[in-house]
VEXBAGU-123840 format. One record per residue (C-alpha): residue in three letters; x, y, z; residue number from 1. Coordinates in steps of 0.5 Angstrom, whole numbers, plus 500, padded with zeros to 3 digits. Layout:
% VEXBAGU-123840
<marfi code="Ala" xx="X" yy="Y" zz="Z" pos="NUM"/>
...
% end
This chain:
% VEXBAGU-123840
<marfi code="Unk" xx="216" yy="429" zz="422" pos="1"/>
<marfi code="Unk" xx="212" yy="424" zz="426" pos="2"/>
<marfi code="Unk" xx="209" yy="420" zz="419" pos="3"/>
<marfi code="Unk" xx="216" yy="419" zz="416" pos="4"/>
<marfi code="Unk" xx="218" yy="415" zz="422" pos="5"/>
<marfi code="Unk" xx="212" yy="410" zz="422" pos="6"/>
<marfi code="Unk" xx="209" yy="405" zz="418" pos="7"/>
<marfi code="Unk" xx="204" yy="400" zz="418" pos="8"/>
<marfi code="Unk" xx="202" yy="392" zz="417" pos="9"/>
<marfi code="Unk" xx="196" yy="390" zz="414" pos="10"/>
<marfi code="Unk" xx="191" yy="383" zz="415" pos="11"/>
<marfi code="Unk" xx="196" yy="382" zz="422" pos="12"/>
<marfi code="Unk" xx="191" yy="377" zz="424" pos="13"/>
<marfi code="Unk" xx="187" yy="378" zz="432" pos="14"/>
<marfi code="Unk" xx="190" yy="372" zz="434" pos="15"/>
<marfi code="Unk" xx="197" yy="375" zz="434" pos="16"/>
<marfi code="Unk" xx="199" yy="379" zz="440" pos="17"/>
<marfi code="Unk" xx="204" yy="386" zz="440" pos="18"/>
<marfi code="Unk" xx="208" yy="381" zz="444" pos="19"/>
<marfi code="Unk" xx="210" yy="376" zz="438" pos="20"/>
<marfi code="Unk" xx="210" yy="383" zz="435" pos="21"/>
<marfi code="Unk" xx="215" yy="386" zz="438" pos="22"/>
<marfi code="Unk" xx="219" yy="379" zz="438" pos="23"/>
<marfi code="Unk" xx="219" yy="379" zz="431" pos="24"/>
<marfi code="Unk" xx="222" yy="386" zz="430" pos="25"/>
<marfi code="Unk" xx="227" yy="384" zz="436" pos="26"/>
<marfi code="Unk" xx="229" yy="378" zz="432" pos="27"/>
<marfi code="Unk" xx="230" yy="382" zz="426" pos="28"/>
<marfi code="Unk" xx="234" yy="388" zz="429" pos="29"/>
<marfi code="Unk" xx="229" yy="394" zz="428" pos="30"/>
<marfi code="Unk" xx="230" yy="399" zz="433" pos="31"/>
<marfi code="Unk" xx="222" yy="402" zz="434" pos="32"/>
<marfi code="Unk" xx="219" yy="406" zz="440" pos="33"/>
<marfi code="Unk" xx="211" yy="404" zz="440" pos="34"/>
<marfi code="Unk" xx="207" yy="399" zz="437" pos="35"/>
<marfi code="Unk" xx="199" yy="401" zz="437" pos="36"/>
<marfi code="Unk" xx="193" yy="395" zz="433" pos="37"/>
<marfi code="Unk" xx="188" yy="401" zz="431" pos="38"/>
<marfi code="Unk" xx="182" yy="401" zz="432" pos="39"/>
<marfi code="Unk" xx="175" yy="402" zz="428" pos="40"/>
<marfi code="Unk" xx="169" yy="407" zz="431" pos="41"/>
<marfi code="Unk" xx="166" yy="403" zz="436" pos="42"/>
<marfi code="Unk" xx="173" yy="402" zz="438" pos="43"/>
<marfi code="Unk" xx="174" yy="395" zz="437" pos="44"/>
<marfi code="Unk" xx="181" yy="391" zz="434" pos="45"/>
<marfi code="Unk" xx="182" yy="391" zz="428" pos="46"/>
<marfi code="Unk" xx="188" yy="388" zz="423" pos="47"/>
<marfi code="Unk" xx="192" yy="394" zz="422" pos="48"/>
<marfi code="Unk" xx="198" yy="396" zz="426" pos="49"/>
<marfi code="Unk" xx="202" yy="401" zz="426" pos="50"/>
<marfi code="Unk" xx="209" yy="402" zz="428" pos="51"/>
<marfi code="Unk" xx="213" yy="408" zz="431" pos="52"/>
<marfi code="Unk" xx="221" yy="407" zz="429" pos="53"/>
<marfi code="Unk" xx="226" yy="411" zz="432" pos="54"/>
<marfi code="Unk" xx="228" yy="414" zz="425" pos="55"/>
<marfi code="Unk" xx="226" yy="414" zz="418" pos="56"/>
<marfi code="Unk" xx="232" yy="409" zz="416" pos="57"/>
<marfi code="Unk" xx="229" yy="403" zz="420" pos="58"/>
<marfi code="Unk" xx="223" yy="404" zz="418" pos="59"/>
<marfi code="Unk" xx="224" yy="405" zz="411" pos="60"/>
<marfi code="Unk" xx="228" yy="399" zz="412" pos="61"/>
<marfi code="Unk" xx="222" yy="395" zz="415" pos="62"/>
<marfi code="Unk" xx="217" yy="397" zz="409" pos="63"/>
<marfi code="Unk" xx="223" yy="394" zz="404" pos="64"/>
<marfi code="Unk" xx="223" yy="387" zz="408" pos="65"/>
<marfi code="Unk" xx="216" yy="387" zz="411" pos="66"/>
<marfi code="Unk" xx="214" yy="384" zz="418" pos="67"/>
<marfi code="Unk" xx="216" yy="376" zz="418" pos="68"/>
<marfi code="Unk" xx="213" yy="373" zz="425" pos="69"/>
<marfi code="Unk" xx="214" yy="365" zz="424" pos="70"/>
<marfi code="Unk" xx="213" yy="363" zz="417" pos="71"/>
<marfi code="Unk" xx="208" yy="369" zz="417" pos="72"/>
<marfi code="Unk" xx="211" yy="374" zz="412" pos="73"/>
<marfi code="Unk" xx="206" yy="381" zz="412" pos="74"/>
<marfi code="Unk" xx="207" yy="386" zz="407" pos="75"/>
<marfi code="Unk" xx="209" yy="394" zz="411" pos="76"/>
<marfi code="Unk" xx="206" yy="400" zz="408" pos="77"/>
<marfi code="Unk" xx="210" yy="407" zz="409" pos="78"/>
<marfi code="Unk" xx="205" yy="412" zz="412" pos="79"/>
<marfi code="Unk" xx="205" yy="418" zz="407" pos="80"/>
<marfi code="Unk" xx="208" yy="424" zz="408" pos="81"/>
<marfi code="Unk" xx="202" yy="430" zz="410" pos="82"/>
<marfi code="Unk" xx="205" yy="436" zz="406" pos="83"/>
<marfi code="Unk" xx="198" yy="438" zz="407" pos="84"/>
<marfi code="Unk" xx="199" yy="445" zz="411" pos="85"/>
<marfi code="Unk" xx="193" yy="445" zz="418" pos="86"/>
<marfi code="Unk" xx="189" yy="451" zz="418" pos="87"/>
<marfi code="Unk" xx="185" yy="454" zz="423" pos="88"/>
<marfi code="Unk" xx="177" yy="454" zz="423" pos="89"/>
<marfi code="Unk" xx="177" yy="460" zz="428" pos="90"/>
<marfi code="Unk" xx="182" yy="465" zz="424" pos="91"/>
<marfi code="Unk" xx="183" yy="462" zz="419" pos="92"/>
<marfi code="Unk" xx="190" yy="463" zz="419" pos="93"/>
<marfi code="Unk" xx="195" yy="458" zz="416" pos="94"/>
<marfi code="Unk" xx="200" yy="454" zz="421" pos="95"/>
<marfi code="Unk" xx="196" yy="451" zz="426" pos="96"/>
<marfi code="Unk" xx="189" yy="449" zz="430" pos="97"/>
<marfi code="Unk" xx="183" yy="452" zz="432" pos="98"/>
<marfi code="Unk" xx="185" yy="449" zz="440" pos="99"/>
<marfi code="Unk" xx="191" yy="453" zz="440" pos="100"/>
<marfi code="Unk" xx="189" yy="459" zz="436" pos="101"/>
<marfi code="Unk" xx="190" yy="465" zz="440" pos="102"/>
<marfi code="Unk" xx="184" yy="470" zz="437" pos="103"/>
<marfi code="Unk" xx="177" yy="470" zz="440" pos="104"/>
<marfi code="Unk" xx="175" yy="472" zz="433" pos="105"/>
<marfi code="Unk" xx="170" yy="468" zz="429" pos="106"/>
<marfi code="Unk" xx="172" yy="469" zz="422" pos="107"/>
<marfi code="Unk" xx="168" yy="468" zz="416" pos="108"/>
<marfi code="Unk" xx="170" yy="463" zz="411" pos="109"/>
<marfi code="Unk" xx="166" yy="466" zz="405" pos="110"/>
<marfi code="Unk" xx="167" yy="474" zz="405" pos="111"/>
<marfi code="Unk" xx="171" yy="475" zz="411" pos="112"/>
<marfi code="Unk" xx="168" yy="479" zz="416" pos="113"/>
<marfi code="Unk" xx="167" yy="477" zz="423" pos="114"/>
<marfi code="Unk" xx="163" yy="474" zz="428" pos="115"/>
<marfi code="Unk" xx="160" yy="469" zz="424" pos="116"/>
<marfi code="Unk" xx="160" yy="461" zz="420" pos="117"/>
<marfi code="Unk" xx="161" yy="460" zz="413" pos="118"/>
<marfi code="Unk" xx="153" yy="457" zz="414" pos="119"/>
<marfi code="Unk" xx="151" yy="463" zz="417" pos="120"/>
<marfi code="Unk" xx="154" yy="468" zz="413" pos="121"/>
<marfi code="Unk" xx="150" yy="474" zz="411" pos="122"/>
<marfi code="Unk" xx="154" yy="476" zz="405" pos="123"/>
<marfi code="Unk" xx="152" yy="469" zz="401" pos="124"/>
<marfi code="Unk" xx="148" yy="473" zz="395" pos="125"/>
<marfi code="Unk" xx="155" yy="477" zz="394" pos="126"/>
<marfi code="Unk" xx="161" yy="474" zz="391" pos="127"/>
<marfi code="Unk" xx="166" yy="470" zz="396" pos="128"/>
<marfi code="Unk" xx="172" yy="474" zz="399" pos="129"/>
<marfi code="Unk" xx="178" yy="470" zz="401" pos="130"/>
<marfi code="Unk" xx="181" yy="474" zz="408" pos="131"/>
<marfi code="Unk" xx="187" yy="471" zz="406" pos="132"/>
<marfi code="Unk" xx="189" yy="473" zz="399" pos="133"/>
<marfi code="Unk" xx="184" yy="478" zz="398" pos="134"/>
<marfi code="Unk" xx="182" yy="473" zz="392" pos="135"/>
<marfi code="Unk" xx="175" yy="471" zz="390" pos="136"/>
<marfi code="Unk" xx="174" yy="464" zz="392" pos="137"/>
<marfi code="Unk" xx="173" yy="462" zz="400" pos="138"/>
<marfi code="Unk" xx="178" yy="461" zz="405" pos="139"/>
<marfi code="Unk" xx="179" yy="454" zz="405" pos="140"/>
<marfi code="Unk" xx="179" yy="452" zz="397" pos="141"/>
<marfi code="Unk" xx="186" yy="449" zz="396" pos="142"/>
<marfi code="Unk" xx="186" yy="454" zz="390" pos="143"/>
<marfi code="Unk" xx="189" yy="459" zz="395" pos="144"/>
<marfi code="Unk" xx="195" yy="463" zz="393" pos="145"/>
<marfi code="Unk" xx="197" yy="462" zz="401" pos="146"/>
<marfi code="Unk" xx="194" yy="455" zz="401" pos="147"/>
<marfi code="Unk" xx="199" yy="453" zz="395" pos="148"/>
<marfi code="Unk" xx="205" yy="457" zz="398" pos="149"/>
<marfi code="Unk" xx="205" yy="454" zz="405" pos="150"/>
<marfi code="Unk" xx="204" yy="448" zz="402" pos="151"/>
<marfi code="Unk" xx="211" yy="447" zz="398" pos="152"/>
<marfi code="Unk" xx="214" yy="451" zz="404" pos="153"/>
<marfi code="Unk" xx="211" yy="444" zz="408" pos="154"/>
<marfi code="Unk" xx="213" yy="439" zz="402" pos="155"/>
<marfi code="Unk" xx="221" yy="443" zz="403" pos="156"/>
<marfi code="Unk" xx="222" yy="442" zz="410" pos="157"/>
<marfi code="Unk" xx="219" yy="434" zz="410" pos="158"/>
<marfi code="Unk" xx="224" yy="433" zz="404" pos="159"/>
<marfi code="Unk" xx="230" yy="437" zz="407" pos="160"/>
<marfi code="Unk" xx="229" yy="432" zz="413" pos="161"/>
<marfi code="Unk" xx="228" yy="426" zz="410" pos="162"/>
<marfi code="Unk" xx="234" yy="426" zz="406" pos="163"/>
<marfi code="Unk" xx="238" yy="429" zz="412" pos="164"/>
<marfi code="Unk" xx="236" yy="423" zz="416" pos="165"/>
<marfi code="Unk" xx="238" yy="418" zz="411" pos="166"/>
<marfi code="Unk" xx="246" yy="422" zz="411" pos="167"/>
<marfi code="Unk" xx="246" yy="423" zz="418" pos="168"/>
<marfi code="Unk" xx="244" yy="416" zz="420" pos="169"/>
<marfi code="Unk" xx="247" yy="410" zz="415" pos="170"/>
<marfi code="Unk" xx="244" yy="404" zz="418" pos="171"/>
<marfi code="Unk" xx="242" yy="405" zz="425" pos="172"/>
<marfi code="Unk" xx="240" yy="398" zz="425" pos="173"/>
<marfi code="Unk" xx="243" yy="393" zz="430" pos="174"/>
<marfi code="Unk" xx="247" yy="387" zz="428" pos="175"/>
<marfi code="Unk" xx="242" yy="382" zz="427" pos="176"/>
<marfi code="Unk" xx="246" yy="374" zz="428" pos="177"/>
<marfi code="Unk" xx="241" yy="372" zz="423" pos="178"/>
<marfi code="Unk" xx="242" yy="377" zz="417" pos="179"/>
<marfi code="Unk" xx="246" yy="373" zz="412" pos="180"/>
<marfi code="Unk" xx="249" yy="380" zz="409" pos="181"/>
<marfi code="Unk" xx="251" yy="382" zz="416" pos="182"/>
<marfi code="Unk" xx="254" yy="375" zz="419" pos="183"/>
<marfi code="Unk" xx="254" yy="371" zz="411" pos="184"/>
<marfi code="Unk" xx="254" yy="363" zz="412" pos="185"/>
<marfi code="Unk" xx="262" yy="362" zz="412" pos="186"/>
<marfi code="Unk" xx="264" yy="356" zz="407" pos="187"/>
<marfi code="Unk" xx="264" yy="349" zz="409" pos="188"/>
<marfi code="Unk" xx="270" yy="345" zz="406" pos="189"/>
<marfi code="Unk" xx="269" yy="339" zz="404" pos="190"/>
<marfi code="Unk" xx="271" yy="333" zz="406" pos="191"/>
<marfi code="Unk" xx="274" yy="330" zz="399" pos="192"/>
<marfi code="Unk" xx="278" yy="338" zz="400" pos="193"/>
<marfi code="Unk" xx="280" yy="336" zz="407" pos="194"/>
<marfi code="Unk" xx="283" yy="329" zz="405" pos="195"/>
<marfi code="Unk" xx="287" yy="332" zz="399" pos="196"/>
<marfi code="Unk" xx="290" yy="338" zz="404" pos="197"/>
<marfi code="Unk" xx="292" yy="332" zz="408" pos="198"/>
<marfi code="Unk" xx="294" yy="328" zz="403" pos="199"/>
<marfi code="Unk" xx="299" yy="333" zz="400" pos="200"/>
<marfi code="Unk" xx="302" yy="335" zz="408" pos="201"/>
<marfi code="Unk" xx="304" yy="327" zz="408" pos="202"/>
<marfi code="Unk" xx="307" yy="327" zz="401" pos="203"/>
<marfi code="Unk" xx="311" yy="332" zz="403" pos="204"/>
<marfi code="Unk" xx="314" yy="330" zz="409" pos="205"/>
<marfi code="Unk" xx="315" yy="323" zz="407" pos="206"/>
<marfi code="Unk" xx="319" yy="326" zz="401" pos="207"/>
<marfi code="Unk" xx="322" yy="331" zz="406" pos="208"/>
<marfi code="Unk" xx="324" yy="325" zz="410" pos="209"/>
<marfi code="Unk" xx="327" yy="320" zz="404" pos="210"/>
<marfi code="Unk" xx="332" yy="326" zz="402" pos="211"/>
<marfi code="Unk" xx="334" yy="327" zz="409" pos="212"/>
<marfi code="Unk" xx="336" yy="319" zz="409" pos="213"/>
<marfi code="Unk" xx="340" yy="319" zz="403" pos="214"/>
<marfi code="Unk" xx="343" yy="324" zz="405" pos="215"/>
<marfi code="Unk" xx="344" yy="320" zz="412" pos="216"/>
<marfi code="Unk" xx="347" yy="314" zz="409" pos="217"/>
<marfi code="Unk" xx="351" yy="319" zz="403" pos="218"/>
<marfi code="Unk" xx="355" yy="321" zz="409" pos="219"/>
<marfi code="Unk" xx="355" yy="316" zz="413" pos="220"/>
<marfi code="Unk" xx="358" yy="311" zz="408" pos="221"/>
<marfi code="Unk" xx="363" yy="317" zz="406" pos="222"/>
<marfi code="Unk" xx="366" yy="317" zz="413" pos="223"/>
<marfi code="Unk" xx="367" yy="309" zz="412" pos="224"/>
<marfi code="Unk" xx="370" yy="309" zz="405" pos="225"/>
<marfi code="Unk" xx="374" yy="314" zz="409" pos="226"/>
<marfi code="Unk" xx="376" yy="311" zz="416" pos="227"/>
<marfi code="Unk" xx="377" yy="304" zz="411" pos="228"/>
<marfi code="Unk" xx="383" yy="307" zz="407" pos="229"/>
<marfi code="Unk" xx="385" yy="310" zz="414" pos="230"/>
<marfi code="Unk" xx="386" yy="304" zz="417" pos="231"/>
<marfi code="Unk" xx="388" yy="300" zz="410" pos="232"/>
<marfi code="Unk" xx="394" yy="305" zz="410" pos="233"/>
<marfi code="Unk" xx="396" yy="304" zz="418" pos="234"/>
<marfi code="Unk" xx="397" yy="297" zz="418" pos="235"/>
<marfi code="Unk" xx="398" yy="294" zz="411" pos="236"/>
<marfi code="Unk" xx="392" yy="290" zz="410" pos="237"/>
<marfi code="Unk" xx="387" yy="290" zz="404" pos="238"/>
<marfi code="Unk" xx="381" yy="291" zz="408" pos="239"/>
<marfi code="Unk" xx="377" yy="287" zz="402" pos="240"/>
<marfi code="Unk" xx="381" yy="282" zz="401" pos="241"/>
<marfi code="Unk" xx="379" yy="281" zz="409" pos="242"/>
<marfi code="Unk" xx="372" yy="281" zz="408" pos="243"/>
<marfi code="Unk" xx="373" yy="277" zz="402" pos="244"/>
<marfi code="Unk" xx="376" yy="272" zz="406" pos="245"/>
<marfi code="Unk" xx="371" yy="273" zz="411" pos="246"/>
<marfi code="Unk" xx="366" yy="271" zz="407" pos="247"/>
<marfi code="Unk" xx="368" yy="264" zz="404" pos="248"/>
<marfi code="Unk" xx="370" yy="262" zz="412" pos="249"/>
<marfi code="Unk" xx="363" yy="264" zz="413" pos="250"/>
<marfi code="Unk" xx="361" yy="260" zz="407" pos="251"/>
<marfi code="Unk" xx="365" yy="254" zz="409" pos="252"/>
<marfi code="Unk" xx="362" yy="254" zz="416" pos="253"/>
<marfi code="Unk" xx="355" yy="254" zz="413" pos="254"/>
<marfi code="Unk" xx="356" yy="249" zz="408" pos="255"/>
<marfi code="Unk" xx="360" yy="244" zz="414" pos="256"/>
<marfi code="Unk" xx="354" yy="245" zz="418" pos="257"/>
<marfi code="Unk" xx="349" yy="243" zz="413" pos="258"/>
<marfi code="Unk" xx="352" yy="237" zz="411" pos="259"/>
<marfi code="Unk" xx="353" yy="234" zz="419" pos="260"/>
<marfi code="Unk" xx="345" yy="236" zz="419" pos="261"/>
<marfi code="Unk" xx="344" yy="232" zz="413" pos="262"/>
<marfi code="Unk" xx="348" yy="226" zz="416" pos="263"/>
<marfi code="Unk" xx="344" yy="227" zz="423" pos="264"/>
<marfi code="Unk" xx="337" yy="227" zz="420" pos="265"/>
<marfi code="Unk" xx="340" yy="220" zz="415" pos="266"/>
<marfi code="Unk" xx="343" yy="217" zz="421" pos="267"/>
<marfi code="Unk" xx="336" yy="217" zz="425" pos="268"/>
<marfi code="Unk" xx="332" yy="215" zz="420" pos="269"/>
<marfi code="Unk" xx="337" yy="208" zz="419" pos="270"/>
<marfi code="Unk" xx="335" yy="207" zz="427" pos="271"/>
<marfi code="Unk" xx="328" yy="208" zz="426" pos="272"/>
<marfi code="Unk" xx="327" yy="204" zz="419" pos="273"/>
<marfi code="Unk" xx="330" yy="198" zz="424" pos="274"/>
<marfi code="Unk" xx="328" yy="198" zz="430" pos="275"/>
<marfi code="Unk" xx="321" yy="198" zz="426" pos="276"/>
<marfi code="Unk" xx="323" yy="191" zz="423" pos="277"/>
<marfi code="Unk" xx="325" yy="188" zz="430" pos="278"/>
<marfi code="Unk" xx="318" yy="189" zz="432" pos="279"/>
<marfi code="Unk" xx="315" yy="186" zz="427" pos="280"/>
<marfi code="Unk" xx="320" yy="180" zz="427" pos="281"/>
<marfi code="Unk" xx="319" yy="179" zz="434" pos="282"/>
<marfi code="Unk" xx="311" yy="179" zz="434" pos="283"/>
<marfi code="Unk" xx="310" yy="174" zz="428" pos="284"/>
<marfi code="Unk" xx="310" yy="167" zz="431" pos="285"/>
<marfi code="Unk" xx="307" yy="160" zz="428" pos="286"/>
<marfi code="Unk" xx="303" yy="155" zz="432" pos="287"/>
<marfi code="Unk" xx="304" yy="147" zz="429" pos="288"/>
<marfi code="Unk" xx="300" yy="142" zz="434" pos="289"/>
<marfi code="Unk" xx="299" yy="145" zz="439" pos="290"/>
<marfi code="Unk" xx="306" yy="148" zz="441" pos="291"/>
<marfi code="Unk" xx="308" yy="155" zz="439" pos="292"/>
<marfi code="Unk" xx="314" yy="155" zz="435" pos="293"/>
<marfi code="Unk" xx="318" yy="161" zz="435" pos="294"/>
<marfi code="Unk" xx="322" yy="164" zz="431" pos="295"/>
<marfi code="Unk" xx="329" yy="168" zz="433" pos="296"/>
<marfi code="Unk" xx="332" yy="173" zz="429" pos="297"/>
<marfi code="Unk" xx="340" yy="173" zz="427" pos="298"/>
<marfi code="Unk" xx="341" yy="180" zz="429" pos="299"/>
<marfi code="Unk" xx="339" yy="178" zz="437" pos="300"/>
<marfi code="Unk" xx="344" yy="173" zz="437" pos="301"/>
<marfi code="Unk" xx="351" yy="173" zz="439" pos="302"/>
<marfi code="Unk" xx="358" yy="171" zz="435" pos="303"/>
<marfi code="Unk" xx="359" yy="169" zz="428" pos="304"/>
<marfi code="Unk" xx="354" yy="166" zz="423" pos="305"/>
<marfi code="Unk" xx="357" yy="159" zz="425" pos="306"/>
<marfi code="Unk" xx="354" yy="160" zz="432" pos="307"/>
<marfi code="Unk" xx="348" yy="163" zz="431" pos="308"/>
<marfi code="Unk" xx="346" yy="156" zz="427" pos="309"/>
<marfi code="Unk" xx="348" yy="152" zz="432" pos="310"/>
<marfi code="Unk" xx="343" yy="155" zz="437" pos="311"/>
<marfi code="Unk" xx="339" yy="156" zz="432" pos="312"/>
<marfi code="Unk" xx="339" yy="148" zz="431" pos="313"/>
<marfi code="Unk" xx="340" yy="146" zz="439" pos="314"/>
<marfi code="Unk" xx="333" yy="150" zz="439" pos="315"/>
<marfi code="Unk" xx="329" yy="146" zz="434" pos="316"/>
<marfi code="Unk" xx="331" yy="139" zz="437" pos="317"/>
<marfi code="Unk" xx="329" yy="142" zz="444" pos="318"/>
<marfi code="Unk" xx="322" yy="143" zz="442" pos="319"/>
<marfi code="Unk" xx="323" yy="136" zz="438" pos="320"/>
<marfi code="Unk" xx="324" yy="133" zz="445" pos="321"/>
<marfi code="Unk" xx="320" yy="136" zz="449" pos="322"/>
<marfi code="Unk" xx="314" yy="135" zz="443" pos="323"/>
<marfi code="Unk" xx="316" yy="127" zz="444" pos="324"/>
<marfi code="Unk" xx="315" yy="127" zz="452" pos="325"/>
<marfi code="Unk" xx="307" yy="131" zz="451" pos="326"/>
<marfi code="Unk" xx="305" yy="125" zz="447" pos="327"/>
<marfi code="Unk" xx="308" yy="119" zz="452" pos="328"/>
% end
């Protein structure tokens, strides 16, 4: 049945071309075979389309999700199913058209006789005679007996092949990237998770780590207590009066080494108090008439204290003379 494999989409605007039609069911993985713009009796465009799917399971899932064109959603509608039998005008037989009929009989309508139209027919006065069933009504009324009965013979087939396309063909539609039921968003760890899973390997391999050193060190220091007691036994020697001793020499040493630093840093400080005083010494002088007097510091002199006062005396009566002869 062609009708169960298309649907339609109302208010699609003049503007919007099959192109963008056919890009938006591209994008959205429907597989179809014709997309037609109906047109109205003065052939002109209108704002329905009509679309032909390769089966009814993608057109059935088109109705359901509609035709999305940019943010543009339209409504799709379903073409019904015409579960109503074609009849033939000329014989008046069930089953096909007048174009293909293969009679060149004109049946009449009304009462059945031949080479005449129902608007014609001379037998008007007298009650209608169906030619198919032999009823009286006229041959196209719905209410025919054989009208109802390839009627639902009709009904039978489009329902047998609608649900044997929907068994047969489970989803035919192609795998849309953009479909969240197909390709669902994966979950994006956070970043506070990320820090608590590094967090975690960390703590682990520094307690890995600690555990490995202590026993490390565990070991090693069994293996010294080991070849310590070896060498004690081998040669008589208590090896911790050993380091004891060790110990106190080392103490000694430090302790001597201190002590001539301290007396170096006291001994430099003597020298510099007293090359300080000297200076000042040397640099203070008096004046008394005219002549300089200059005086001469103990320390500079040579001898006992005895010597030093004599020159300091000789000094004095030279600068006396010399004064005497300045003022002749």
């Amino acid at each position: 049945m062609e009708n169960n494999k298309e649907a339609f989409v109302k208010m699609v605007d003049l503007e919007i071309r099959d192109e963008d039609v056919k890009g938006a069911l591209d994008d959205q993985g429907f597989k179809y075979e014709k997309i037609t713009r109906l047109l109205n009796k003065e052939k002109i465009p209108t704002k329905t389309i009509k679309i032909t799917f390769i089966d009814s399971t993608n057109r059935d899932l088109f109705v359901k999700v509609g035709l999305q064109i940019d943010s543009m959603h339209f409504i799709a509608e379903a073409a019904n199913h015409n579960n109503k039998p074609s009849q033939c005008y000329k014989c008046l037989k069930y089953g096909h058209i007048a174009k293909y009929c293969k009679s060149d009989i004109q049946i009449g309508s009304r009462c059945g006789d031949t080479n005449h139209k129902y608007d014609t027919c001379p037998n008007s006065n007298q009650n209608p005679m169906c030619c198919n069933c032999k009823g009286q009504h006229i041959a196209t009324s719905p209410e025919c007996p054989k009208y109802k009965e390839y009627q639902q013979k009709l009904q039978r087939t489009i329902d047998q092949y609608t649900s044997t396309a929907k068994t047969t063909n489970p989803i035919q539609q192609s795998r849309n990237w953009n479909n969240n039921d197909d390709f669902p968003t994966l979950k994006t760890p956070e970043r506070s998770e990320e820090i608590k899973i590094i967090e975690t390997i960390t703590e682990q391999i520094t307690l890995i780590v600690e555990q490995a050193t202590q026993r490390l060190f565990k070991t090693l220091n069994q293996r010294f207590e080991i070849l310590t007691n070896r060498l004690s036994k081998k040669f008589n020697i208590d090896i911790k009066e050993v380091f004891t001793e060790e110990e106190e020499e080392d103490d000694k040493q430090e302790s001597r080494s201190n002590k001539k630093q301290t007396i170096n840093q006291q001994q430099e400080m003597k020298k510099s108090t007293k090359k300080h005083q000297e200076e000042n010494i040397e640099s203070t002088s008096t004046s008394t008439n005219g002549i300089k007097r200059k005086y001469i510091s103990p320390n500079k002199s040579s001898g006992n204290p005895t010597n030093s006062t004599n020159v300091t005396r000789n000094q004095f009566d030279s600068n006396i003379e010399e004064y005497i002869l300045s003022t002749n």
